[in-house]
N, CA and C atoms as an extended XYZ file, in Angstrom:
468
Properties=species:S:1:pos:R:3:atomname:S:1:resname:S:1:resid:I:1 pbc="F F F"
N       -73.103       10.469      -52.014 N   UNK     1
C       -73.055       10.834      -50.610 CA  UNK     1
C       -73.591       12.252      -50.473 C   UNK     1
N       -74.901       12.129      -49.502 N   UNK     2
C       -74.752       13.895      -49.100 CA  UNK     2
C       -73.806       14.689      -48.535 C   UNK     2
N       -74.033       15.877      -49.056 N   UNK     3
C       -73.097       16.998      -47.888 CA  UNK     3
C       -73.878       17.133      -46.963 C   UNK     3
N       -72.829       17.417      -45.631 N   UNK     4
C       -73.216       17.053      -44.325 CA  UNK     4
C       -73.971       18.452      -44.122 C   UNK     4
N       -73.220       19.560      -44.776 N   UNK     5
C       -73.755       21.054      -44.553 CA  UNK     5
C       -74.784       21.467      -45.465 C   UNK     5
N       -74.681       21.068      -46.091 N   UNK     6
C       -75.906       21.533      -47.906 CA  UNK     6
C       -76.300       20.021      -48.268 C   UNK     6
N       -77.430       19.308      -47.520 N   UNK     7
C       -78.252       18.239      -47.798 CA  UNK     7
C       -78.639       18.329      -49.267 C   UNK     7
N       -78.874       19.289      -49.986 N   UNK     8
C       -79.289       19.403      -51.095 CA  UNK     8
C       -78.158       19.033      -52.580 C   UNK     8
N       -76.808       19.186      -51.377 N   UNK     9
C       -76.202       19.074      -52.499 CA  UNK     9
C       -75.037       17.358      -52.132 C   UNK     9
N       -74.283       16.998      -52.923 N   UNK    10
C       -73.776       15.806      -52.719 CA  UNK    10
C       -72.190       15.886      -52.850 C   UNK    10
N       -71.348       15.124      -52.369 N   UNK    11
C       -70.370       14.961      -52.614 CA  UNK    11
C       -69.223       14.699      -53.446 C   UNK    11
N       -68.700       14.386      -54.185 N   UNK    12
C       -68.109       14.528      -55.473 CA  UNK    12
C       -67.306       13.391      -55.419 C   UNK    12
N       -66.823       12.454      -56.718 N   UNK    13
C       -65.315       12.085      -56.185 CA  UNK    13
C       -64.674       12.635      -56.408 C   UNK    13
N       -64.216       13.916      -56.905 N   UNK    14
C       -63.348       14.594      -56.894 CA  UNK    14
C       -63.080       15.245      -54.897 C   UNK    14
N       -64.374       15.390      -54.589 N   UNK    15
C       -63.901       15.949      -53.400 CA  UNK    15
C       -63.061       14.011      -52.408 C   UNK    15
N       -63.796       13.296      -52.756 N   UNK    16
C       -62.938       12.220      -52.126 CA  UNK    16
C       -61.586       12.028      -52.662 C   UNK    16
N       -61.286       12.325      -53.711 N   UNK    17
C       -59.743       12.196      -54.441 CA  UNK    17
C       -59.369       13.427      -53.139 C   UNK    17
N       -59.511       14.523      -53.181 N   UNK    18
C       -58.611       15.489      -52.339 CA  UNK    18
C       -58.803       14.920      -50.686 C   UNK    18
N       -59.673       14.599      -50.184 N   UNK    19
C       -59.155       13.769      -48.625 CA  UNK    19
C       -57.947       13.085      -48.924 C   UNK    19
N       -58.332       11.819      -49.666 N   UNK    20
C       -57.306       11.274      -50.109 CA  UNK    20
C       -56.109       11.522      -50.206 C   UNK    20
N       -55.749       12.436      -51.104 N   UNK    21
C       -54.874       13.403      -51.435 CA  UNK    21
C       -53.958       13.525      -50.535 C   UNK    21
N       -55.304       14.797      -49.174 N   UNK    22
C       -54.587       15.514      -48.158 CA  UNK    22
C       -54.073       13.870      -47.067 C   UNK    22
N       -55.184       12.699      -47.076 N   UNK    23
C       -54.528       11.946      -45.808 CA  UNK    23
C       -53.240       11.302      -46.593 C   UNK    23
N       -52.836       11.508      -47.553 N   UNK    24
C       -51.275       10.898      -48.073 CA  UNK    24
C       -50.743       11.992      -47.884 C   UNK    24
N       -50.649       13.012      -47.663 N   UNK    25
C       -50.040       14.280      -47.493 CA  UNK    25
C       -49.189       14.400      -46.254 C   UNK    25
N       -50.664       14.352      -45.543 N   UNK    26
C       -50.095       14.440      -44.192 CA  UNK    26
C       -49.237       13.530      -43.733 C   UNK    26
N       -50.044       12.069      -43.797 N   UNK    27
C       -49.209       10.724      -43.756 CA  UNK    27
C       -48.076       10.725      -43.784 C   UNK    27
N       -47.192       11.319      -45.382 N   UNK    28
C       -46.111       11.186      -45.365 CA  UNK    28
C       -45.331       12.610      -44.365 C   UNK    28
N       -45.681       13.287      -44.290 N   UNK    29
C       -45.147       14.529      -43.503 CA  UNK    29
C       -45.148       14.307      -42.221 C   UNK    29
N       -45.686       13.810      -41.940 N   UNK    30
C       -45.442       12.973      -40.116 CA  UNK    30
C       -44.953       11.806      -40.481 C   UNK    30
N       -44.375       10.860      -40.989 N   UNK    31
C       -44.255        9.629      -41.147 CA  UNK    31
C       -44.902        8.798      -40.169 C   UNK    31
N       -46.381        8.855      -40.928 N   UNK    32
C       -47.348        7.789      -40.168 CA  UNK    32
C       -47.937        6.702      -41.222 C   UNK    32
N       -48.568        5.800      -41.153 N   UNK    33
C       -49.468        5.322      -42.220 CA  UNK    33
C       -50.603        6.202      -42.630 C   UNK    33
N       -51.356        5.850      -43.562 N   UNK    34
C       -52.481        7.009      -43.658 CA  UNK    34
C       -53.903        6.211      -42.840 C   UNK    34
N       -53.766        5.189      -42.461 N   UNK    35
C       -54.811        4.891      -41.470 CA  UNK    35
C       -54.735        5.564      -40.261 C   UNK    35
N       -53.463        5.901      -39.609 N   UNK    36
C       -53.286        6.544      -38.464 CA  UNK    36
C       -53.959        7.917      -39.172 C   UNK    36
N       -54.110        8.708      -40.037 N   UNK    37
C       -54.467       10.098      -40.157 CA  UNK    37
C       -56.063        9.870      -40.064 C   UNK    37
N       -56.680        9.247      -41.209 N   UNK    38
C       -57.660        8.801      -41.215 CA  UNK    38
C       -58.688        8.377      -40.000 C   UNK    38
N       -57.952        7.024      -39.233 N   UNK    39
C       -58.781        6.904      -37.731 CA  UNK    39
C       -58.643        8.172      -36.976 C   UNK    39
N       -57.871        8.982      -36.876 N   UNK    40
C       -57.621        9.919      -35.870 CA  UNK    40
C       -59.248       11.126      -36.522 C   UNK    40
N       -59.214       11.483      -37.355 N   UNK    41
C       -59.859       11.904      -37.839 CA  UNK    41
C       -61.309       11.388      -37.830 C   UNK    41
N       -61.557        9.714      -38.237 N   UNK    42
C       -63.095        9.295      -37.432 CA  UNK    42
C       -64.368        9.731      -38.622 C   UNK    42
N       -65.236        9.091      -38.554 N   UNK    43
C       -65.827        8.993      -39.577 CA  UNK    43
C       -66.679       10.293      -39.457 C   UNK    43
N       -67.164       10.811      -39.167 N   UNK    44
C       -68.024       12.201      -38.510 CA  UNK    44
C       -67.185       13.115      -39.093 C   UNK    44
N       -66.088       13.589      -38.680 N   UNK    45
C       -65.182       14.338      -39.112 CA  UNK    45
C       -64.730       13.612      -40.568 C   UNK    45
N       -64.301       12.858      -41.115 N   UNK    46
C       -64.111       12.629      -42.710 CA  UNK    46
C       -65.273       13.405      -43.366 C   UNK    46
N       -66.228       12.845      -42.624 N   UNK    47
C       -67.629       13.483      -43.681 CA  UNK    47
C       -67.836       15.029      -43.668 C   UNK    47
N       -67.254       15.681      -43.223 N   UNK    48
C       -67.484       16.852      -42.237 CA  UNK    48
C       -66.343       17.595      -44.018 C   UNK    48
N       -65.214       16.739      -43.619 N   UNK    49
C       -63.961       17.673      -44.853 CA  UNK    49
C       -64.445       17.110      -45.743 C   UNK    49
N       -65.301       15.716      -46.563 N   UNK    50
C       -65.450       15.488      -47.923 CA  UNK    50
C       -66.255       16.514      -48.074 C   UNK    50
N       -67.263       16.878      -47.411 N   UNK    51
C       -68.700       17.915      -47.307 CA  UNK    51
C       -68.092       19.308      -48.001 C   UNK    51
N       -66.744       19.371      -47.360 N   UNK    52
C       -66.069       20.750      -47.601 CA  UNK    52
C       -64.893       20.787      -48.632 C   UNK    52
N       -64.637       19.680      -49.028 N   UNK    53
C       -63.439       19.603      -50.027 CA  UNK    53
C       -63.784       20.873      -51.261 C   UNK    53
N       -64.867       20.665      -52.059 N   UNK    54
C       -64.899       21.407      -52.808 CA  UNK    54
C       -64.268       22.863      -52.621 C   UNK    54
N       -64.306       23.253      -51.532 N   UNK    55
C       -63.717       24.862      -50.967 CA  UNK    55
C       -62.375       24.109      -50.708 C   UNK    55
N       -62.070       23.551      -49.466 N   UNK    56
C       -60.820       23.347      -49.340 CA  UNK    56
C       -59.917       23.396      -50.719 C   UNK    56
N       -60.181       22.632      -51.542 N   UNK    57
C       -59.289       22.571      -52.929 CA  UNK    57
C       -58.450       23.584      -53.263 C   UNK    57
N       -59.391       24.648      -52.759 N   UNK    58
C       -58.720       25.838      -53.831 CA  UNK    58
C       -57.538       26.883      -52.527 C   UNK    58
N       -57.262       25.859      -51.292 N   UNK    59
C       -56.564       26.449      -50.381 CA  UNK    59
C       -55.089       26.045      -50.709 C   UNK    59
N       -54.357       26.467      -50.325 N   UNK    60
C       -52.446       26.382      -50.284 CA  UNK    60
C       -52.739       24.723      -49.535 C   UNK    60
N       -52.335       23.836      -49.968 N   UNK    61
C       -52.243       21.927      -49.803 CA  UNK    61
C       -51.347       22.492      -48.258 C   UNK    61
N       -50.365       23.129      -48.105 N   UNK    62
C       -49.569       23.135      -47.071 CA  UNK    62
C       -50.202       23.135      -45.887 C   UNK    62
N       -51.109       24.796      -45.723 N   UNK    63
C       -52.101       25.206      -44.911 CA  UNK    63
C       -53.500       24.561      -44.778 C   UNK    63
N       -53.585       23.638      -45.496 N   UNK    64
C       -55.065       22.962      -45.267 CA  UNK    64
C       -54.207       21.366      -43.995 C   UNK    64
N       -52.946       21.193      -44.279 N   UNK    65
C       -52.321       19.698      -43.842 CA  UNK    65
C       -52.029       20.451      -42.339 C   UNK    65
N       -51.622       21.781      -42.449 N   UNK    66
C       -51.209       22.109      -40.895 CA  UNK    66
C       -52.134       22.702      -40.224 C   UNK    66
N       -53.293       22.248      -40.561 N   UNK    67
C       -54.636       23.108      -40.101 CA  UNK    67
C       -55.446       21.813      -39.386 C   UNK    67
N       -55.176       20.695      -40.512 N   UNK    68
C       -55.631       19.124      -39.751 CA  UNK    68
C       -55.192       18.755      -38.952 C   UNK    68
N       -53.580       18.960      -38.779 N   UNK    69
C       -52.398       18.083      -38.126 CA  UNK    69
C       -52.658       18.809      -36.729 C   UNK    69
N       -53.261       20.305      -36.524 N   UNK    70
C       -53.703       20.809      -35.350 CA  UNK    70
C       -54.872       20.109      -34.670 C   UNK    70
N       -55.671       20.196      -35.794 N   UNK    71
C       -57.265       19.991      -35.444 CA  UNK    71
C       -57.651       18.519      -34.750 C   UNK    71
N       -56.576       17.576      -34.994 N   UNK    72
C       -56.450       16.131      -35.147 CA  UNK    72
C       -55.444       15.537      -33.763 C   UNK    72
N       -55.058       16.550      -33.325 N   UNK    73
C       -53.422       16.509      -32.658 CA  UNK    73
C       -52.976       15.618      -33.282 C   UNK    73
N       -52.638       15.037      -34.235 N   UNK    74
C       -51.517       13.890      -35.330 CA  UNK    74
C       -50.546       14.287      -34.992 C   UNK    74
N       -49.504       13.414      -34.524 N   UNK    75
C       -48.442       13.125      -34.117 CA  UNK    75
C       -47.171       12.321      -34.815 C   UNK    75
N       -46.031       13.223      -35.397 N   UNK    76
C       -44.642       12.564      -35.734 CA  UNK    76
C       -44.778       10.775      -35.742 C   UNK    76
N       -44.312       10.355      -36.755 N   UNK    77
C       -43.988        8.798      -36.687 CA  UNK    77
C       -42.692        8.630      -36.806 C   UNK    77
N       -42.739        7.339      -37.066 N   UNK    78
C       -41.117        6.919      -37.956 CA  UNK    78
C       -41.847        5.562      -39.310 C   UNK    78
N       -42.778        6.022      -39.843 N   UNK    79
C       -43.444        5.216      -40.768 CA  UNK    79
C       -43.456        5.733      -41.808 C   UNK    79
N       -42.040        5.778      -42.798 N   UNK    80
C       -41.591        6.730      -44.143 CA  UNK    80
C       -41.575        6.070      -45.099 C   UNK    80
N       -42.880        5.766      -45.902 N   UNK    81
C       -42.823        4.887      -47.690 CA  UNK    81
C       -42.390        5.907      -48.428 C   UNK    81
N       -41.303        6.491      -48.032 N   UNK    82
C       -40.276        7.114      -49.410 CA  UNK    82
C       -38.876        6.824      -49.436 C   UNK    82
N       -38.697        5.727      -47.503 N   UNK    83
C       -37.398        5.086      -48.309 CA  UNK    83
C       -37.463        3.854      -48.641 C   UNK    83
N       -36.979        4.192      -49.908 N   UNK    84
C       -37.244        2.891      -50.515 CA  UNK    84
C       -35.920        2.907      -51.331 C   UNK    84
N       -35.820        1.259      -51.810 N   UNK    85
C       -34.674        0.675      -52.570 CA  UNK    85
C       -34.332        1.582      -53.882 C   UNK    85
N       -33.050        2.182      -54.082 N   UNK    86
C       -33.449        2.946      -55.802 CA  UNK    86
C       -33.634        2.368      -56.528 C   UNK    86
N       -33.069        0.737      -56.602 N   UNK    87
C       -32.339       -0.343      -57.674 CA  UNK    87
C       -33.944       -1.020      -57.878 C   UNK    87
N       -34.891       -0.603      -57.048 N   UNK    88
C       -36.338       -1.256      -57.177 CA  UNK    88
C       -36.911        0.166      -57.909 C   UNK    88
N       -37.106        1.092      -56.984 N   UNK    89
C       -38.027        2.158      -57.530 CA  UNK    89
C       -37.276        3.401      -57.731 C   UNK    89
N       -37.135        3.621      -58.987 N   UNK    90
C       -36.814        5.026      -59.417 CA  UNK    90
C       -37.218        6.668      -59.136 C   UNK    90
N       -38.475        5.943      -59.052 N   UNK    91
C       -39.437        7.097      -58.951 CA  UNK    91
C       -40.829        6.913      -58.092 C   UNK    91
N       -40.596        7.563      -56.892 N   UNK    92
C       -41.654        7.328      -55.554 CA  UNK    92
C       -42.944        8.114      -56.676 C   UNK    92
N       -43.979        7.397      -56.253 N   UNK    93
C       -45.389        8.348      -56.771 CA  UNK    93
C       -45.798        9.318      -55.818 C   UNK    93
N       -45.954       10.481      -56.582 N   UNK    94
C       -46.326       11.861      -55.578 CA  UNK    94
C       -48.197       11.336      -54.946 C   UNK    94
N       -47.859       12.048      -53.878 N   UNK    95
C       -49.308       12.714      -52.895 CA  UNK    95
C       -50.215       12.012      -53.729 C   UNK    95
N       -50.263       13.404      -54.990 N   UNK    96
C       -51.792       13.164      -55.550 CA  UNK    96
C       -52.081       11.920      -56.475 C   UNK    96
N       -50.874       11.196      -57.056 N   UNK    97
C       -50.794        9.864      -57.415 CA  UNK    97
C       -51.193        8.980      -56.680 C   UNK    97
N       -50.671        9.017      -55.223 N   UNK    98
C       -51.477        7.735      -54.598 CA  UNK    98
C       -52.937        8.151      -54.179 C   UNK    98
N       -53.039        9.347      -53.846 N   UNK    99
C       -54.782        9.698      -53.635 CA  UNK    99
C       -55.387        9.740      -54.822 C   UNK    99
N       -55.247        9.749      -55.977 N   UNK   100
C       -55.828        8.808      -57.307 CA  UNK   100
C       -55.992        7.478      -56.801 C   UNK   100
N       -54.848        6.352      -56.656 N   UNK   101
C       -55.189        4.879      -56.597 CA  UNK   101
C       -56.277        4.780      -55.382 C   UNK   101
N       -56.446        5.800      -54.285 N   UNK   102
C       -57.046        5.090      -53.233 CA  UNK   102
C       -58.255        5.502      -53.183 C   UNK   102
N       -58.542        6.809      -54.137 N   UNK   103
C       -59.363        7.162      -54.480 CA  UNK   103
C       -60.533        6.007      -55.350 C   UNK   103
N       -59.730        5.200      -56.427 N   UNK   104
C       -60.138        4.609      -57.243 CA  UNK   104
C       -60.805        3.156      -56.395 C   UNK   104
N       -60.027        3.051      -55.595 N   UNK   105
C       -60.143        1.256      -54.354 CA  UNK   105
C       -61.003        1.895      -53.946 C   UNK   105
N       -61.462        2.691      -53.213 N   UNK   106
C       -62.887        2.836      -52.494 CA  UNK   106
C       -64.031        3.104      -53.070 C   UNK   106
N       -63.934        3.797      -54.657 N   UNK   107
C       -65.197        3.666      -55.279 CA  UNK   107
C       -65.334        2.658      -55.724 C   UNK   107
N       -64.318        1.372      -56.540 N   UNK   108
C       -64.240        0.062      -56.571 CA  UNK   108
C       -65.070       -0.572      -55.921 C   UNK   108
N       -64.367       -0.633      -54.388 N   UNK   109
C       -65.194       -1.259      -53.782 CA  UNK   109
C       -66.499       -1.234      -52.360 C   UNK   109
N       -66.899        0.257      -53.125 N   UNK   110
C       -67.603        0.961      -52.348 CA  UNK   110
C       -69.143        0.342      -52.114 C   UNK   110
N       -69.673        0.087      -50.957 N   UNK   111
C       -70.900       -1.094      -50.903 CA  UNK   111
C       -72.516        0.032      -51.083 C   UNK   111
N       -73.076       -0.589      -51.430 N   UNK   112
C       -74.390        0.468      -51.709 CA  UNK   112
C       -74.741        1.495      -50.486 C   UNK   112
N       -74.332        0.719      -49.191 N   UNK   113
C       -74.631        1.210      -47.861 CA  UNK   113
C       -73.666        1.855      -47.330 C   UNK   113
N       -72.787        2.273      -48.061 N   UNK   114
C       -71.509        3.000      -47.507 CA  UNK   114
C       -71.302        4.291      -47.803 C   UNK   114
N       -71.109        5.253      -47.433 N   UNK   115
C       -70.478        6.914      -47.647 CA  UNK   115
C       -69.128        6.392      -47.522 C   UNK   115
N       -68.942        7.324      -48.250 N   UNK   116
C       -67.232        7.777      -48.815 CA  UNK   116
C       -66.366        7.793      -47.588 C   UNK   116
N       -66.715        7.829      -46.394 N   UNK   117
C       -66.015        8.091      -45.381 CA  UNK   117
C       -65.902        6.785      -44.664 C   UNK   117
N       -66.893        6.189      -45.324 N   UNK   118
C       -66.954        4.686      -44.755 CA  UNK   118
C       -66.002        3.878      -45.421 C   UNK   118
N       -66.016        3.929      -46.748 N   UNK   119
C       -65.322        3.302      -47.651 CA  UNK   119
C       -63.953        3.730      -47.166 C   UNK   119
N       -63.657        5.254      -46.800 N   UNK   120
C       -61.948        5.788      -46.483 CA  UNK   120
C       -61.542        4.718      -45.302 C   UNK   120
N       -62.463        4.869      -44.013 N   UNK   121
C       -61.769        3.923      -43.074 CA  UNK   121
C       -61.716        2.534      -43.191 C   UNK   121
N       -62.899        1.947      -44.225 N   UNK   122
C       -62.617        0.042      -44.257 CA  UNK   122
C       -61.477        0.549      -45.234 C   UNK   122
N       -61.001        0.863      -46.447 N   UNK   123
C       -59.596        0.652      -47.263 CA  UNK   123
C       -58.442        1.070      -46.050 C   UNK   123
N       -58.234        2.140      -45.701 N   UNK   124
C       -56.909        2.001      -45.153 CA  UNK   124
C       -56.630        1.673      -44.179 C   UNK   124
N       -57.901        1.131      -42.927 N   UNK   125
C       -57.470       -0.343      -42.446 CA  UNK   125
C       -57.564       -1.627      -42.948 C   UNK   125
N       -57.379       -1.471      -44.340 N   UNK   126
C       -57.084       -3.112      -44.358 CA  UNK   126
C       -55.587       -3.139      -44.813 C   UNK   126
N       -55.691       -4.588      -44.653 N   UNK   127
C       -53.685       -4.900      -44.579 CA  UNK   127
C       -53.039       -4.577      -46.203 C   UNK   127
N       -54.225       -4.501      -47.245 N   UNK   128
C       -53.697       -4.487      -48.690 CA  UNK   128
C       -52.685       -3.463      -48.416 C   UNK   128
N       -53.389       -2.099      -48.197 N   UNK   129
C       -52.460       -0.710      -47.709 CA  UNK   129
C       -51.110       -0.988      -47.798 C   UNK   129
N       -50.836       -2.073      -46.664 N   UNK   130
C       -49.299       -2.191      -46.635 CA  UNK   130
C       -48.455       -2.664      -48.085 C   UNK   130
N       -49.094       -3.114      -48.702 N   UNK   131
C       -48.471       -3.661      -50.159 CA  UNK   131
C       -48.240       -2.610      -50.779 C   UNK   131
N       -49.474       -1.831      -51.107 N   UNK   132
C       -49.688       -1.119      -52.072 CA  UNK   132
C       -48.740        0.290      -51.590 C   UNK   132
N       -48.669        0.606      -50.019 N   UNK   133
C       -47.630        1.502      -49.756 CA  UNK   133
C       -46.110        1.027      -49.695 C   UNK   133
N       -45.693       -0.149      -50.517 N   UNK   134
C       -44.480       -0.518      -50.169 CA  UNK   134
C       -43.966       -0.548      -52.166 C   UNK   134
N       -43.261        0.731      -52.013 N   UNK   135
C       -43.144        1.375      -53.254 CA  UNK   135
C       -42.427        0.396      -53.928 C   UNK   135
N       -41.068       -0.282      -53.086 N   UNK   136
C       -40.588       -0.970      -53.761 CA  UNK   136
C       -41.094       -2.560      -54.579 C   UNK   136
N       -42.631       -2.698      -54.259 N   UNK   137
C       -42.938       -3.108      -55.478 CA  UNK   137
C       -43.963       -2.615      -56.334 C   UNK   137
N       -44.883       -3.397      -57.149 N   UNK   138
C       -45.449       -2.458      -58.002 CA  UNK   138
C       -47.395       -2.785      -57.890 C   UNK   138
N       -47.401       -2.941      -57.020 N   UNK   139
C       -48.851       -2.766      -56.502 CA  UNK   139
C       -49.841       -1.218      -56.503 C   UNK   139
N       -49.206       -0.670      -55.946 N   UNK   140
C       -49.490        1.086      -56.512 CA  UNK   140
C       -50.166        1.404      -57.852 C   UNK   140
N       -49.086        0.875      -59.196 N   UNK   141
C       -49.030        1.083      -60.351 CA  UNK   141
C       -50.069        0.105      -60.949 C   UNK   141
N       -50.615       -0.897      -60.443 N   UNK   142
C       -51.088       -1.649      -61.399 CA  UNK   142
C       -52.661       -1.290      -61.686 C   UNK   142
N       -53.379       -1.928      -62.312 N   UNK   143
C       -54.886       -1.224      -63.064 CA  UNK   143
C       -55.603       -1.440      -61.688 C   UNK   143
N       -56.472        0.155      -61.507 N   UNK   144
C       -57.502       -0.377      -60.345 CA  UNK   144
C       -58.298       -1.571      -60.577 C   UNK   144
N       -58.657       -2.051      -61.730 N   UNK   145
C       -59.675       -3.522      -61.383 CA  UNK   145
C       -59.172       -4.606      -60.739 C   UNK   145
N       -57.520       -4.496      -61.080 N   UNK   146
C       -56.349       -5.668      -60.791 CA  UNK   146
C       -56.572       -5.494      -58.911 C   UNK   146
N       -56.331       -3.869      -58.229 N   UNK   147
C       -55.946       -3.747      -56.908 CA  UNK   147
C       -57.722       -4.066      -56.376 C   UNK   147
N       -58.366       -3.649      -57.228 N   UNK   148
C       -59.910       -4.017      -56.788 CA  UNK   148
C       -60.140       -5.699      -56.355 C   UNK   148
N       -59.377       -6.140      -57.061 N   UNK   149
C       -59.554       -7.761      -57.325 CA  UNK   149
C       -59.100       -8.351      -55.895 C   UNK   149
N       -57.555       -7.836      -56.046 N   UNK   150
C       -56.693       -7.617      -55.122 CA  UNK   150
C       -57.096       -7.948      -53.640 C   UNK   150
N       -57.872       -6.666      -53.378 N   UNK   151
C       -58.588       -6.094      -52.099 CA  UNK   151
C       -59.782       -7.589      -51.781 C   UNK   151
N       -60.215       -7.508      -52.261 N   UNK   152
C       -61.051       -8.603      -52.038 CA  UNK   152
C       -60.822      -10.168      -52.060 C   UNK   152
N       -59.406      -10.214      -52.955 N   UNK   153
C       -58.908      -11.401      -52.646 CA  UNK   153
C       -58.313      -11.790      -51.388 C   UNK   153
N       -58.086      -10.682      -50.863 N   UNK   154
C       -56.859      -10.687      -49.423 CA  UNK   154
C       -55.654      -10.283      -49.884 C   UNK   154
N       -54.998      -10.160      -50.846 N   UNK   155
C       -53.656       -9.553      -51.116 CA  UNK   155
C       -53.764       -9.733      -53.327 C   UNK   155
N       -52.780       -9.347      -53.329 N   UNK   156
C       -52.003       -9.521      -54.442 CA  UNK   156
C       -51.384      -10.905      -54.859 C   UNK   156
């Protein structure tokens, strides 16, 4: 993918792991889904922060989430995948754990004709999301080729 600001230069997946990252960030800090962060945000603007991730990275995670949550007006939910069953899940996966897996599903199944920003909004509107954000089972954890498979099968 090009950068939107420096044509010369390209996008990283590392800079798509940190969108990622930040839209599970935020997500959970408003209790929204991360499609609600994502659509609000719009494909123009995704491309706009992958373009810039490389800088963003090296900002305080706090101040880059309350800088979006302005920029975006994103709004409070009641949509919280951290309560979950203990007797199922011991241990919720942090931020940058799930922006790894979703990171991994969109280069998976990223189409020749697609930017990274394209790939962000077809994955977290599709319905897999809801599986894979429902901690109490183990969809999250399993091998990206398995959730790749997954995605394209229609579920798990």
């Amino acid at each position: 993918m090009t950068n939107f600001y420096f044509p010369e230069d390209t996008v990283s997946t590392n800079d798509l792991y940190f969108v990622c990252y930040m839209i599970e960030r935020i997500a959970r800090q408003l209790k929204q889904p991360n499609k609600y962060v994502a659509n609000a945000m719009g494909h123009d603007e995704l491309v706009k922060k992958l373009s810039v991730a490389d800088v963003l990275h090296s900002e305080n995670p706090m101040s880059v989430a309350a800088d979006w949550i302005d920029e975006y007006h994103l709004q409070e939910g009641n949509y919280d995948v951290t309560q979950v069953d203990p007797e199922l899940c011991e241990h919720i996966p942090t931020a940058t754990q799930m922006g790894k897996v979703y990171k991994r599903l969109i280069l998976n199944t990223l189409s020749k004709d697609e930017d990274y920003a394209d790939g962000i909004l077809r994955v977290y509107n599709n319905p897999i999301c809801e599986t894979i954000d429902n901690y109490n089972g183990s969809a999250y954890y399993e091998p990206s080729p398995y959730i790749a498979r997954s995605y394209y099968a229609g579920g798990f």
